[in-house]
N, C-alpha and C positions, 0 to 999 in steps of 0.2 A: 332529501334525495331518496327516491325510491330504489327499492333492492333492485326490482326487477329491470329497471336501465341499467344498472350498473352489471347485471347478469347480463343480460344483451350485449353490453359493449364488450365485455369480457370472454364471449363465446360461450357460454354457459346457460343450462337450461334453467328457465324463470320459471313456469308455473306458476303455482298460488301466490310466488312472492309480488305478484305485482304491484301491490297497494302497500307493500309493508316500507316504513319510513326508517329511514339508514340516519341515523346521529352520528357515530362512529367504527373505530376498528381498532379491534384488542388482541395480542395472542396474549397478556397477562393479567388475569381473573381479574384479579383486583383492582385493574384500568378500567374495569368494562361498566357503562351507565346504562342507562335505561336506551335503547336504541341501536346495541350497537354490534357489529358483526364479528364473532368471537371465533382467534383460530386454532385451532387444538391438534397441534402435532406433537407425534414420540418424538422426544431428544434423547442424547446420551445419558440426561441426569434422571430429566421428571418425563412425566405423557401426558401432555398438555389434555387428552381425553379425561386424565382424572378429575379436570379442574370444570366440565362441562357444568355440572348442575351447578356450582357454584356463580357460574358465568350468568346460565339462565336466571337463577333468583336473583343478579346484581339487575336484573332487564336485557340482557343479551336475545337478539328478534333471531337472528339465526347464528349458527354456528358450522364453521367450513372442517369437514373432519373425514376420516377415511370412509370409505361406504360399511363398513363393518363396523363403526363405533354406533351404540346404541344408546340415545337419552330421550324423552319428551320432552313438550315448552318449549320449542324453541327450532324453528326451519331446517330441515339437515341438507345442505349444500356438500352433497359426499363427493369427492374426490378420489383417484388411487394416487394422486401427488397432491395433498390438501395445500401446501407451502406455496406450491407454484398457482392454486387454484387463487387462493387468497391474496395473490399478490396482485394476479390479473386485476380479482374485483377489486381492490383496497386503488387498485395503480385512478378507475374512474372517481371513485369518493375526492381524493387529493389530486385536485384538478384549479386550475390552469398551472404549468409548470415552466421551466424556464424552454424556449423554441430550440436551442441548441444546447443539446448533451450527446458527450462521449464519455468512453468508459476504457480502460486500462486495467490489462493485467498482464500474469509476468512475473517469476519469482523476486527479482529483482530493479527498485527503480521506481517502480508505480507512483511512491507519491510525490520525488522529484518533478517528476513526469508529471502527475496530473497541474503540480504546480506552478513546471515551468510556462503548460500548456497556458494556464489563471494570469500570466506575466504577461505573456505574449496578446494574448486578448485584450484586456488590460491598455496593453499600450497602443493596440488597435482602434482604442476608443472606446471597448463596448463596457457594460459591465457584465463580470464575471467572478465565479468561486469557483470553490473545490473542495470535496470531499474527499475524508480517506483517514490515512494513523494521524494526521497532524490533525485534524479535525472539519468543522467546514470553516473555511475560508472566504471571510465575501470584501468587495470593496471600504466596508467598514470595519473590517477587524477577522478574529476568529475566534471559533468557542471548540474546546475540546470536547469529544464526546464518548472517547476511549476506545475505540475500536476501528478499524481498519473500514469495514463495512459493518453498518449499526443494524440491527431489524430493522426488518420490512415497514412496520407502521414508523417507523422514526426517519429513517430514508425516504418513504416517499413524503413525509410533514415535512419533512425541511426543502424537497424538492417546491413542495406548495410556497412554503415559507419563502423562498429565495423570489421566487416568481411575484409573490406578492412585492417583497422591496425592491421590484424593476430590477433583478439579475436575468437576462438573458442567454446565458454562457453559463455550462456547469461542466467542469471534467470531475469525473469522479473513480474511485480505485475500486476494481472488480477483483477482491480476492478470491482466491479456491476457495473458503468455506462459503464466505458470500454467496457464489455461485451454485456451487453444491446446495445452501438451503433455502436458494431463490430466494436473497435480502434484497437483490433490486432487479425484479423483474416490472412488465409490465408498460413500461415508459420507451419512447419511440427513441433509440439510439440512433443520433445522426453518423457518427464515427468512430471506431474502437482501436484499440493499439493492444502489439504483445511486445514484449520489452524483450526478454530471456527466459529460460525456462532452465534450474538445476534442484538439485536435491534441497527439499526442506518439506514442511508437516505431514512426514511424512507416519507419526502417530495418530495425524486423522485421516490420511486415505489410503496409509497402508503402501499399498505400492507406487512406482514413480506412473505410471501407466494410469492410474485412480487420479493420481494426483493434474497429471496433462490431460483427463479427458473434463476434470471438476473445471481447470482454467478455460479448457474450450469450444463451453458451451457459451461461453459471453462471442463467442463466432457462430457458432450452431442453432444459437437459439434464440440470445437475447437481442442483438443489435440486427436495424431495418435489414431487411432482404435487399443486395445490392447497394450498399450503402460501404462508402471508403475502410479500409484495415490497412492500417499504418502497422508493418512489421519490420523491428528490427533485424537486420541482416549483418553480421559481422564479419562475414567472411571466408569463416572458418571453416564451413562445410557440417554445419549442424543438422542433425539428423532431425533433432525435436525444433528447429525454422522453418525447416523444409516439410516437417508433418505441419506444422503451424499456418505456412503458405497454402500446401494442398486441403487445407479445412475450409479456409476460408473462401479457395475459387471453388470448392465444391458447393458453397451455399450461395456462390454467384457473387456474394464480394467484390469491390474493385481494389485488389491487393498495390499499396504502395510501400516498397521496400526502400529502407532507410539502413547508412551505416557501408564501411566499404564495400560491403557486398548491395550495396543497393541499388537500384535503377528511377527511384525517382529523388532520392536526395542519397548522392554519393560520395561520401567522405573520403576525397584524394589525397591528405598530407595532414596531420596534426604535430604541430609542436609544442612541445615546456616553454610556460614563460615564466616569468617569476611570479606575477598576478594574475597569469590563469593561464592558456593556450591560443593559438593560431590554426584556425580551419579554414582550410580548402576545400570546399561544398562545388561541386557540379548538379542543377539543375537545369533542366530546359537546353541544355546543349550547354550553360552559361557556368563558369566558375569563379563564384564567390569565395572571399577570403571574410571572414569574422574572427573578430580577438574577443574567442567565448571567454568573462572572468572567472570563469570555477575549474579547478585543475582535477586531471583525472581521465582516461580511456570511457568510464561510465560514463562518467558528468556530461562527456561529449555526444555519449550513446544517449542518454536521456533528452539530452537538449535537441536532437535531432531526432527523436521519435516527439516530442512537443512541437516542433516546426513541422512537423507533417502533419500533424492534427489537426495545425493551426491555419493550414494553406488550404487543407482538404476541408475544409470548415468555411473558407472563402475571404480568409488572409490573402492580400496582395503579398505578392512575395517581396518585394522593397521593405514593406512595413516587416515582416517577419525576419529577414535576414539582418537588419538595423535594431531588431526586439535581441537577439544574441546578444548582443554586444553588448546587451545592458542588463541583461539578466542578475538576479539577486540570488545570494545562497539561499538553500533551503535548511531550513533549520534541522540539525541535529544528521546534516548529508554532508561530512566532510566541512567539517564548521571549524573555522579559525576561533579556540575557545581562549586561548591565553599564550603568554611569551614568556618564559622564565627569567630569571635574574641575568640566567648565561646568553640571553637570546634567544633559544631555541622553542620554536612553535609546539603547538599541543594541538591537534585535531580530533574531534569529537565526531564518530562516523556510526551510524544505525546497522551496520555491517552484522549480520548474527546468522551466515553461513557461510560453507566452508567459499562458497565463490563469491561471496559480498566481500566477506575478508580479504581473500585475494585478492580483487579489483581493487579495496581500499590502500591495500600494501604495495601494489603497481601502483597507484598513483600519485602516492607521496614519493617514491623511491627516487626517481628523478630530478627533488628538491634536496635531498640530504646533501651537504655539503661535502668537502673532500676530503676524505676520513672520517667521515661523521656517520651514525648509527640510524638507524629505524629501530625504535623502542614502541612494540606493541601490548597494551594493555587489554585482557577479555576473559570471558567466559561464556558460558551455555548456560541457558536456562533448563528449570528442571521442569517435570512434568509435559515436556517437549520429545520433540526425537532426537533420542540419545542415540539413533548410529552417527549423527553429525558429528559427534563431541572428538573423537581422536581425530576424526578429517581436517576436525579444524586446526586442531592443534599441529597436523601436520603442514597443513600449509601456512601456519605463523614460522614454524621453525625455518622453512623454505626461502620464507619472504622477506622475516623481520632478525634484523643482529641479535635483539635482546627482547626474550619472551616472557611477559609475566601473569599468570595465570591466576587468575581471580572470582570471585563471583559474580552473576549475573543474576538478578529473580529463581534463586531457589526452588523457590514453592515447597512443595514436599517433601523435595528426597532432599539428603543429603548433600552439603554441599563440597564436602570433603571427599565424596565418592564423584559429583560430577568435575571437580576438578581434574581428578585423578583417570578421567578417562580421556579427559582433554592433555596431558601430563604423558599420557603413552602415546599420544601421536607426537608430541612434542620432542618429547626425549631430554638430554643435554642440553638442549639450546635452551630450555627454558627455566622460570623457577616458581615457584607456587606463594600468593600473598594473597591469604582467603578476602580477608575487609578490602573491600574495594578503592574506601578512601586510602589507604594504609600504600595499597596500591598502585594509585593514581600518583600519590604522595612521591614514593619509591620513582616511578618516574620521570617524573617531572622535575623531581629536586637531584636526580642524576645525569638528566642530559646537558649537551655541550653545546658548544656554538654551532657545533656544526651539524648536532641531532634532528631528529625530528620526533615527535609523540604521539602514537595513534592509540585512543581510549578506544573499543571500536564495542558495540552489543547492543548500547540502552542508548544513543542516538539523542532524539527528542523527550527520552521518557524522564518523569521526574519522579518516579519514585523506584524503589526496591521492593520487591515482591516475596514473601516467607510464608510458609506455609497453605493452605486452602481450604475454600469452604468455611466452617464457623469461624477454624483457626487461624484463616488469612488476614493478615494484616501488610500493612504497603508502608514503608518509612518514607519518609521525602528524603528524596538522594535524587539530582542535577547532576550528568558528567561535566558539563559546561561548568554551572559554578563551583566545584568542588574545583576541577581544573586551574580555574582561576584566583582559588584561596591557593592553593597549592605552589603559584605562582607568587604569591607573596604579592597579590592585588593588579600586578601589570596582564593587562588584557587588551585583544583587539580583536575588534569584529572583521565579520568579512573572509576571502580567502585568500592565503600569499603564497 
């Protein structure tokens, strides 16, 4: 492939690269062969600039860098946004991709959401995946890849890759960093969704303001001009919906609002059932009832920002409303992980802010039996943002009878101090069990019939995280099956 098409497609000025032949695209030196297009941005850690000569001598033909990085050997494609420059060209190289993708973001919810959206397609007929923390997902299986949204070269290969094994259908999760260092730009978004917006990373953008302007450029900038934005609406009179709404018809967007407060899918009644809930949905002037099976105020809010996605993507709405009712958990979202001796369920939930938690502990509450307890199991992770840590622990004390305070991936700091600031939100109500299993243990082996047990932090994750950098090392630690030893081997999948 020549550079200089791919600069053309990309908006970018070609020059002498006309004739030069594109093999590939690197931002890490050491990927880079003879041919390939190498991307050199400052990060927080390294400056990818320092790695240029290295890049060239591997055969790097050009390299995409600030206008002020100086090297010979090698094309300078200078940029004052190299990240976003490189993703344009990289988006023409990894071509043909699947015809229909949308993208998802939202502090909370995204990868329920991109999954339910994978369900619903699915059973539409077509094929479909998704991308995001659970990994990519396709009609044959799925493969982890560790991060919410992967780099640009790996994002859009997998996009090639999907398209190659005849996937059609991609939802994928648009996180604030993501977006912040343009990992999936480039690619024609047919439809994008906001879920929620509250407090979290906010160690990488600082303010809550940094943090809602990194989610909403996936409105501003990435997905088609005029093209559907499915926004959750709950009702409540949110300041950061209503910024989310007026973003999206400022770029001309066709905003469809989802959730009590919504106008194109509006949720008029939800009940508790014992295997999930009962929804009364009004579209089209028309109210549907679905017995969604996953229990929970979110579960229901996710599943109705996926049915928007899926309608506005050109789901019949028969087939979509009948896709609810059969929906599958998502792993590690409020996971029925094991039952104890006494009966009493154990739920594994990816919850790891102060308003995941909450939503988690609302949505068990309604199952506890009469006189029976909400036992929450959590912690904070370290090298994260520590103003969460007492909030959360404020709202377990609020939410949950019995609070016990635990580890979550570490990393660096100590974990006796992030307990301990989780411990001051908490107060009384709670009590401190550093070992997580120890913890789990503690729980599970004290509830009653009429309990319930929410593990709530590491979700999907399967390992424990200690220390960083050289000193980082990862234990394998599952909530799900530790849950389940802990239970003395009775386990059930599913949700109840």
């Amino acid at each position: 492939m020549r550079l200089g098409d791919l600069l053309a497609r990309a908006g970018l000025a070609s020059g002498e690269a006309d004739e030069v032949a594109v093999t590939g695209f690197a931002i890490d030196h050491r990927k880079v062969a003879p041919g390939t297009v190498f991307g050199a941005f400052a990060g927080g850690t390294f400056n990818g600039e320092d790695f240029i000569p290295a890049a060239i001598e591997a055969g790097a033909v050009a390299v995409v860098a600030r206008p002020e990085a100086e090297f010979a050997g090698a094309l300078h494609i200078a940029d004052a946004e190299p990240r976003r420059a490189f993703a344009r060209l990289a988006a023409g190289f990894f071509a043909p991709v699947p015809e229909t993708i949308v993208a998802v973001t939202g502090t909370n919810g995204k990868t329920s959401t991109v999954e339910m959206t994978r369900q619903i397609w699915r059973m539409a007929g077509e094929r479909a995946a998704s991308i995001g923390t659970l990994g990519v997902t396709t009609p044959d299986g799925s493969v982890s890849t560790g991060l919410t949204t992967p780099d640009i070269v790996t994002f859009l290969a997998n996009m090639a890759g999907l398209a190659r094994e005849g996937v059609t259908h991609v939802a994928y999760e648009a996180s604030s960093h993501g977006l912040d260092q343009y990992r999936n730009e480039g690619l024609t978004v047919s439809a994008s969704a906001f879920t929620n917006f509250s407090r979290d990373h906010l160690d990488y953008h600082g303010t809550m303001e940094n943090y809602f302007a990194a989610k909403m450029r996936l409105f501003t900038e990435v997905v088609a001009a005029g093209s559907p934005a499915v926004i959750h609406d709950a009702g409540d009179g949110s300041d950061w919906t209503a910024r989310a709404i007026r973003q999206a018809e400022a770029r001309g967007l066709k905003v469809l609002t989802v959730g009590e407060g919504g106008n194109f899918l509006r949720l008029i009644s939800r009940e508790p059932g014992q295997l999930g809930q009962l929804l009364a949905i009004e579209h089209e002037g028309e109210v549907r009832k679905v017995n969604l099976p996953l229990i929970g105020a979110y579960q229901a809010a996710n599943a109705l920002v996926a049915a928007g996605l899926a309608l506005a993507t050109g789901v019949a709405a028969t087939t979509v409303f009948d896709a609810l009712g059969r929906l599958q958990p998502v792993r590690g979202r409020l996971e029925r992980a094991a039952i104890n001796q006494a009966g009493a369920p154990a739920y594994v939930d990816y919850a790891h802010t102060p308003d995941a938690l909450e939503a988690a502990i609302a949505a068990l509450r309604p199952h506890v039996g009469p006189g029976g307890r909400l036992i929450a199991v959590f912690g904070a992770g370290g090298d994260r943002d520590s103003g969460k840590r007492t909030e959360m622990g404020a709202v377990a004390a609020r939410g949950a009878d019995l609070v016990i305070i635990t580890d979550d991936n570490p990393r660096s700091e100590d974990p006796a101090a992030i307990r301990a600031a989780i411990m001051a939100g908490a107060g009384s109500a709670a009590r401190e069990t550093g070992d997580r299993r120890a913890a789990i243990a503690e729980a599970v082996g004290e509830a009653g019939p009429d309990d319930i047990v929410l593990i709530a932090g590491k979700g999907h994750e399967q390992g424990q995280i200690f220390g960083s950098g050289e000193n980082m090392r990862i234990e394998a630690f599952d909530d799900v099956e530790v849950a389940r030893e802990c239970a003395g081997g009775q386990s059930s999948g599913g949700l109840g």
